[in-house]
C-alpha positions in Angstrom: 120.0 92.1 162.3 116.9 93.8 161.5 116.1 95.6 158.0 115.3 99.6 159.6 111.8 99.3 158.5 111.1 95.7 160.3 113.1 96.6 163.7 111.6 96.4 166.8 110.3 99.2 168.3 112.1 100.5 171.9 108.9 100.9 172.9 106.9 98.2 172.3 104.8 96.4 175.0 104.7 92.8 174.6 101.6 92.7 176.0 99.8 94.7 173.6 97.3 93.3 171.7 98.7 90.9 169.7 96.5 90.5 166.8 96.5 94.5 166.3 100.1 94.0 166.4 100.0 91.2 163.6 98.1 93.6 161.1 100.1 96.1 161.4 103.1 94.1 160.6 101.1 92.9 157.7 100.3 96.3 156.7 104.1 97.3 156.5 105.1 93.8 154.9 102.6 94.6 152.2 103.7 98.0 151.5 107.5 96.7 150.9 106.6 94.1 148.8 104.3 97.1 146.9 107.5 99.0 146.9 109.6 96.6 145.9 107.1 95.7 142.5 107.4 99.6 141.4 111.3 99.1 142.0 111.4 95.8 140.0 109.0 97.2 137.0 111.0 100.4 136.7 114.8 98.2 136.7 113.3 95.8 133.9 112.5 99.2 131.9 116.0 99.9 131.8 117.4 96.3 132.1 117.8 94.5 128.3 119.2 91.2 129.1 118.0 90.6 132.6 114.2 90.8 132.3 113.0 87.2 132.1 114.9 87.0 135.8 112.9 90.9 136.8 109.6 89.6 135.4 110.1 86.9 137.9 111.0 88.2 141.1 108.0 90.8 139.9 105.7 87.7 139.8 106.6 86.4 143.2 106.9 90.1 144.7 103.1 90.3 143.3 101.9 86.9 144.6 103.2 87.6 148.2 101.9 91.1 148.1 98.1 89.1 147.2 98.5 86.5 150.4 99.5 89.6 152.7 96.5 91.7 151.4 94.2 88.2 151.9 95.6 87.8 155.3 94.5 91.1 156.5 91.0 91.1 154.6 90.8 88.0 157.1 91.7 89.9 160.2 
């Protein structure tokens, strides 16, 4: 099953240009992981004894968020 954000449209055309296609899922993969930084930086503000394990799923949100923004500089 499909997260809302990532399901496929009813009206999608498979053969529509793919690559325009491929960016904008890049576009929307980029602002989730975005999104899901500002979540994980606000949490370890109010989270004491679980930051070490925030500060890393921050890290990795951050990294993936840098490959998805190098993709699309590519595109």
């Amino acid at each position: 099953m499909y997260p809302p954000a990532l399901m496929p449209s009813p009206h999608s055309d498979p053969r529509v240009d793919t690559e325009s296609h491929s960016a904008d899922l890049l576009v929307e993969l980029l602002v989730l992981n975005e999104e899901m930084i500002e979540q994980l930086c606000l949490e370890r503000l109010s989270a004491l004894g679980e930051s070490e394990i925030l500060t890393g799923l921050i890290a990795q949100h951050e990294k993936t968020a840098e490959l998805l923004r190098a993709e699309l500089t590519g595109l």
